[in-house]
N, C-alpha and C positions, 0 to 999 in steps of 0.2 A: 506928577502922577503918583508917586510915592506916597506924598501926603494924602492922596485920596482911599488909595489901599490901605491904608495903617487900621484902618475900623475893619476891615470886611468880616472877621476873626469873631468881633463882636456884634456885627450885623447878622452875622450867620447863626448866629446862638439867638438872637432877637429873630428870625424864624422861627426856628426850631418851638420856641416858647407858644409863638404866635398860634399855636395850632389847637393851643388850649385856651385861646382867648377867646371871649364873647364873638358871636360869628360877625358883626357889623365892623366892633373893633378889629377882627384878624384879617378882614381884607384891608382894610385900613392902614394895615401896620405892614402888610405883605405889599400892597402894590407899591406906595412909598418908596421900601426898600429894591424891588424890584426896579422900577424907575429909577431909581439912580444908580444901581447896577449899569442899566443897558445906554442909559447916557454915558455916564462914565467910557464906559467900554467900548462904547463907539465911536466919541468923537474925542475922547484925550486918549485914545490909543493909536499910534497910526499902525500897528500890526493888523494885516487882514488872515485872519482865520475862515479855512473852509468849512462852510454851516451847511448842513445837512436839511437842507429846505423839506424834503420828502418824507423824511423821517418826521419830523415836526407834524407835516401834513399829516400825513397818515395816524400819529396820535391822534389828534384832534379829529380822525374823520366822523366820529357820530356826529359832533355838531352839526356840521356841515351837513347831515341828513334832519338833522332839525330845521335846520335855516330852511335847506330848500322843500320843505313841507310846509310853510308858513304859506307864499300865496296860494295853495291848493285844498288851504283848510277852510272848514267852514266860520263864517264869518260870527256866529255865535260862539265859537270855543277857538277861535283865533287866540285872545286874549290867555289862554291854558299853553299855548306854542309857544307866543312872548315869552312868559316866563318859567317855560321850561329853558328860554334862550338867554334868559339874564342868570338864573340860577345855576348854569350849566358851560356859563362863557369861560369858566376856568381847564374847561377840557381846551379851550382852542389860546387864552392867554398865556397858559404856563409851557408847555413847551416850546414857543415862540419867545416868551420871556427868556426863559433858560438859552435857547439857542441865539439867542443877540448876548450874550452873555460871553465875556472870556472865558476857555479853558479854566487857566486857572482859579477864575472864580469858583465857578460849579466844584471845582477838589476843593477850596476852600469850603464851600458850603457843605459838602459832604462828609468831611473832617469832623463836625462839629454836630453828627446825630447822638452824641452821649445827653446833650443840654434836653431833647426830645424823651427821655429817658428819666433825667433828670422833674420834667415837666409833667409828664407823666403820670410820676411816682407823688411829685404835690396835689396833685388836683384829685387821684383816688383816695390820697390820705386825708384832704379838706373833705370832700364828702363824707367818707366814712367818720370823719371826727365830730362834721356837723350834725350830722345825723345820730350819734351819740349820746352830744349835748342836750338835743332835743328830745329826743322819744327814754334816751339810756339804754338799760340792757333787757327794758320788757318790750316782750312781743306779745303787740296785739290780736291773738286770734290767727284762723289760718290763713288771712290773704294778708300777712302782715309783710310778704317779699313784694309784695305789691306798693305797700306804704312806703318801703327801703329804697324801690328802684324809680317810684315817684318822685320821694326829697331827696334822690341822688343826682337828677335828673335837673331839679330846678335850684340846687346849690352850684352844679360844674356844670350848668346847661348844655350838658353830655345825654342822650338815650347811651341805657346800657349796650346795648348794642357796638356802638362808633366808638365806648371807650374801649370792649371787649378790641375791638380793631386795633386801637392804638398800643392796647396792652400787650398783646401778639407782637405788632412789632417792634413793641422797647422790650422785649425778652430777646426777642430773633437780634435787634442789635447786639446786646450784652454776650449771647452767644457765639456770634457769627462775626464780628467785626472786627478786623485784624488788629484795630489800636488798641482795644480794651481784652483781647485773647492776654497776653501778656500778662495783664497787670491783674488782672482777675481769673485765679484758676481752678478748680475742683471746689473745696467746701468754700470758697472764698464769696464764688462765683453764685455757688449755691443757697448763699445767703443773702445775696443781693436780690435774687432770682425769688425766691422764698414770699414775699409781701408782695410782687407782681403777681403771681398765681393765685397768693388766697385775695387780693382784688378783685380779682378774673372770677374764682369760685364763689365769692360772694353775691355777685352780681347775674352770675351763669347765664349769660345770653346764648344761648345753642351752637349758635356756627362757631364763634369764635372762640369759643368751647374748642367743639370738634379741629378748629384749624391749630390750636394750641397741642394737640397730641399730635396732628398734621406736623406740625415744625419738629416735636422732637421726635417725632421719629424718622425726620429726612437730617437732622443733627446725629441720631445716632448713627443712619448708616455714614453719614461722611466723615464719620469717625469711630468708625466698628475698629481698627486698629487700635484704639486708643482706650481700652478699657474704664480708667483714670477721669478721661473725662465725662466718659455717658454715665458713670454710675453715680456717681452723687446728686446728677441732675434727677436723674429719675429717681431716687432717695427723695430730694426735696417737693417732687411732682408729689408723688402718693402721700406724703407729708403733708403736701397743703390739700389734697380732695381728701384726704384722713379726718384733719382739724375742720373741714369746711363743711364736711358730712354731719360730724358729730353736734359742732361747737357753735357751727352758725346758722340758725335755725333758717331763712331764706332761701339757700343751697338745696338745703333737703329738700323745706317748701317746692323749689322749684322741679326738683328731680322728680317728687310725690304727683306730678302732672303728669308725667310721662305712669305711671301705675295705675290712676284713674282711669288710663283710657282701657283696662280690661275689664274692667266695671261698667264703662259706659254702655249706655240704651241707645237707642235709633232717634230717642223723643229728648234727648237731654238739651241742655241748652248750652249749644260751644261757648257763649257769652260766660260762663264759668271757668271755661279751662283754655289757657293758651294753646295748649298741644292740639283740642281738638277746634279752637278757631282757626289753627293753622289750618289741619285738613280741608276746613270750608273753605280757605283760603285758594287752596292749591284746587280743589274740586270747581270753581268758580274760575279762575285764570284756566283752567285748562279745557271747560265748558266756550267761553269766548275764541282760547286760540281754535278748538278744531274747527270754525265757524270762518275763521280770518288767517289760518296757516302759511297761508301764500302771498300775499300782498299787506297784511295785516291791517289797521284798521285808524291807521294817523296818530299823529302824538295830543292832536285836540281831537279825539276821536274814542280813544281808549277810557278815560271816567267815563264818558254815557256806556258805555259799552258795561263797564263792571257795575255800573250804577242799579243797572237793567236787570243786570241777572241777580245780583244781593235780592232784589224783590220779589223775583222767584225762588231764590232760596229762602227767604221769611215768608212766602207764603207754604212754602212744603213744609217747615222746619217747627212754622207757627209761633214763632220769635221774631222780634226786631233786630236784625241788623244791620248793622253801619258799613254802610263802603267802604274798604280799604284799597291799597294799591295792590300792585300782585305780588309784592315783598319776593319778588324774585328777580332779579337783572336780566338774567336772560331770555323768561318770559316778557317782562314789559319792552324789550328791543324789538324781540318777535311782533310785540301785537304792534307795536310802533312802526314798524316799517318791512313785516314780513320776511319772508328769507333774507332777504337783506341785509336786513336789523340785524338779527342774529348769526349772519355767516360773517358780517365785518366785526362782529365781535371775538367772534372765535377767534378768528384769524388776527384783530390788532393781539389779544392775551397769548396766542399760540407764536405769533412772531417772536413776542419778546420772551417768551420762553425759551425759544431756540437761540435769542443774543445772550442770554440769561445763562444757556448752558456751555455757549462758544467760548463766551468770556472767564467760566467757571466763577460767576461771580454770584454764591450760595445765597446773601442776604439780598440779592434784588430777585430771587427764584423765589424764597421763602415770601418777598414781601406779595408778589404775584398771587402762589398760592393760598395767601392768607383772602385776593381777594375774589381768587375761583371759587373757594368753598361759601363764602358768607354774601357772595352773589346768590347764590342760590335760597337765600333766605331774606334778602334786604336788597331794594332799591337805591344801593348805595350811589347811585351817580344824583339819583334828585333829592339825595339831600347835603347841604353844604360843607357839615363834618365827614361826609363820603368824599364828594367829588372834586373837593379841594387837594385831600389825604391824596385820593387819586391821582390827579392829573398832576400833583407837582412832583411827588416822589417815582411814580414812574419815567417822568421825564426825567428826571434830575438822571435816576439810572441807566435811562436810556444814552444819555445823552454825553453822559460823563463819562461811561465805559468807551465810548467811541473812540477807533484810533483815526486820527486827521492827518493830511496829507503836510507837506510843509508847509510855511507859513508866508503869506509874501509878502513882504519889508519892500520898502520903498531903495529906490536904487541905489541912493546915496546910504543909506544902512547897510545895505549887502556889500558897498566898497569898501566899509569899514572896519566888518566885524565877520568871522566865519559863518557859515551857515550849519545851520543845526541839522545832525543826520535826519535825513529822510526818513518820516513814518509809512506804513503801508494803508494806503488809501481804502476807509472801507465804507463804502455809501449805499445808504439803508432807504427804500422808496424810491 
């Protein structure tokens, strides 16, 4: 058994990595590893471990609201429910992965979030460098943050977006994470911290944005005693939107969208400005919900449904628009399955808030509210750099913070050897 453990160290940093890998590759490279975890663990272990079936459950329940929407769909947009069910099966795989999983696996794997950090920091540095090589330091005209976050996009086959996600939480680790507290402190810390930001800022995807002043300001108050550490941090914040306002012409570009819209007409064409395609965005999703508020409108139900109304809105607007999704999480649950949808959502993110705050355990809080805010802006469970981030890191913290009851060894073990103090039993679902 020994000999099977000796890798885990290095398997768990071979995740960590996996998150930046091509998305066909990163399942590829996760299930794998996964699978021989839960073999391992189950049959050359004869320790049985109490697993938390409910818990699990309950992660995974949207699935479970997809599945059983499948025979009630109609038989034209059937095929839209399929694969919201294959693109989505990692909400119901990874918590049941993790939990066939030994204890000590999962602290192993959790040990070893610095290598996510580490990965991180290559793949915004590969883009930004490729991107260099190619265009240099002229920018094309004003829609040139446009060009930047296109070949950023198709070098790290990242949307700015899911990196802005990753980048939030490789800060919130370096921050928050009791093994590298230590060893990284005030300007040290601050320098590490320094090229994650101006990433973030060059890139400025909104929410991730706003969740990025979200984390330090829930860092500073849990360390309003500690002057020493909040201040350098915010020294290198305003440091990097300083250099990123001035220095990196994209940044501004980006910001300069939000100023345009006091300028805008009634007649303009949002197909120019992201900020004001949002608004159509949000005007259109919230047109459908007050129509479908109660029972919502199915998960192969929802495209005809936005498809519908974009065509009212190009005919008022007198532009062509393209359909998009409702770039909101908590609206697309809504129209997917009604009160419903959206109360078991609260409720799974509001649960693990409350284990989040029992356990005082800041970085699986911080990683939550990184994805209350940027739910509101992104469809993050339908797309695979979402709902992978998702469902394994929330499990992981769900799962790993748990305390288990004793552990029951086979008879002839327990004649042998003491038994280990008793933990206090705490069963979640």
């Amino acid at each position: 058994m020994d000999s099977l453990t000796a890798y885990d160290k290095y398997l768990a940093r071979v995740v960590m990595i996996a998150f930046f890998l091509p998305n066909r590759l990163q399942i590829f490279v996760l299930m794998g590893i996964f699978l021989f975890w839960v073999i391992r663990d189950n049959f050359f272990n004869k320790n049985r471990h109490f697993r938390p079936y409910g818990g699990a459950l309950f992660l995974g329940s949207i699935y479970l609201l997809y599945a059983a929407h499948l025979p009630f769909t109609d038989p034209a947009h059937r095929s839209d429910v399929l694969f919201d069910l294959e693109q989505k099966a990692s909400l119901m795989v990874a918590p049941f992965a993790l939990l066939f999983m030994q204890p000590q696996t999962r602290k192993t794997i959790s040990g070893e979030l610095i290598y996510f950090v580490y990965a991180c920091f290559i793949s915004c540095l590969a883009g930004n460098l490729f991107y260099l090589l190619k265009y240099g330091w002229q920018i094309n005209g004003p829609e040139a943050h446009i060009q930047y976050r296109l070949y950023f996009t198709e070098i790290t086959s990242f949307h700015p977006t899911y990196m802005g996600i990753y980048l939030c939480f490789a800060s919130a680790i370096l921050l928050i994470s009791p093994q590298h507290r230590q060893q990284l402190k005030g300007w040290k810390l601050s320098a590490v911290l320094f090229p994650l930001f101006l990433f973030l800022m060059a890139l400025m995807p909104k929410a991730p944005v706003i969740a990025l002043f979200a984390i330090l300001l829930y860092y500073g108050w849990i360390n309003r005693a500690y002057k020493q550490r909040v201040v350098p941090i915010l020294a290198v914040l305003l440091l990097s939107v300083s250099v990123a306002c001035i220095s990196i012409p994209f940044s501004s570009q980006r910001i300069g969208e939000f100023s345009a819209l006091l300028t805008a007409k009634p007649n303009d064409n949002p197909n120019a400005n992201s900020v004001q395609m949002r608004q159509v965005i949000w005007a259109v999703d919230l047109d459908v919900l007050k129509q479908n508020w109660l029972a919502g409108v199915g998960p192969g139900g929802i495209d005809p449904a936005l498809e519908a109304r974009y065509k009212d809105y190009s005919r008022m607007l007198h532009v062509t628009l393209e359909p998009h999704d409702t770039h909101n999480e908590y609206i697309n649950q809504w129209l997917c399955f009604g009160l419903l949808g959206i109360g078991l959502l609260i409720v799974i993110l509001g649960i693990q808030f409350a284990n989040a705050a029992r356990r005082r355990d800041h970085l699986y809080a911080i990683l939550l509210l990184i994805f209350v805010i940027t739910f509101f802006t992104e469809n993050v469970l339908s797309a695979q750099r979402g709902v992978v981030f998702y469902s394994f890191f929330t499990s992981l913290f769900f799962l790993t913070g748990m305390k288990l009851p004793p552990n029951r060894v086979e008879p002839e073990v327990i004649r042998t050897q003491e038994r280990e103090p008793e933990l206090v039993a705490e069963i979640i679902g």
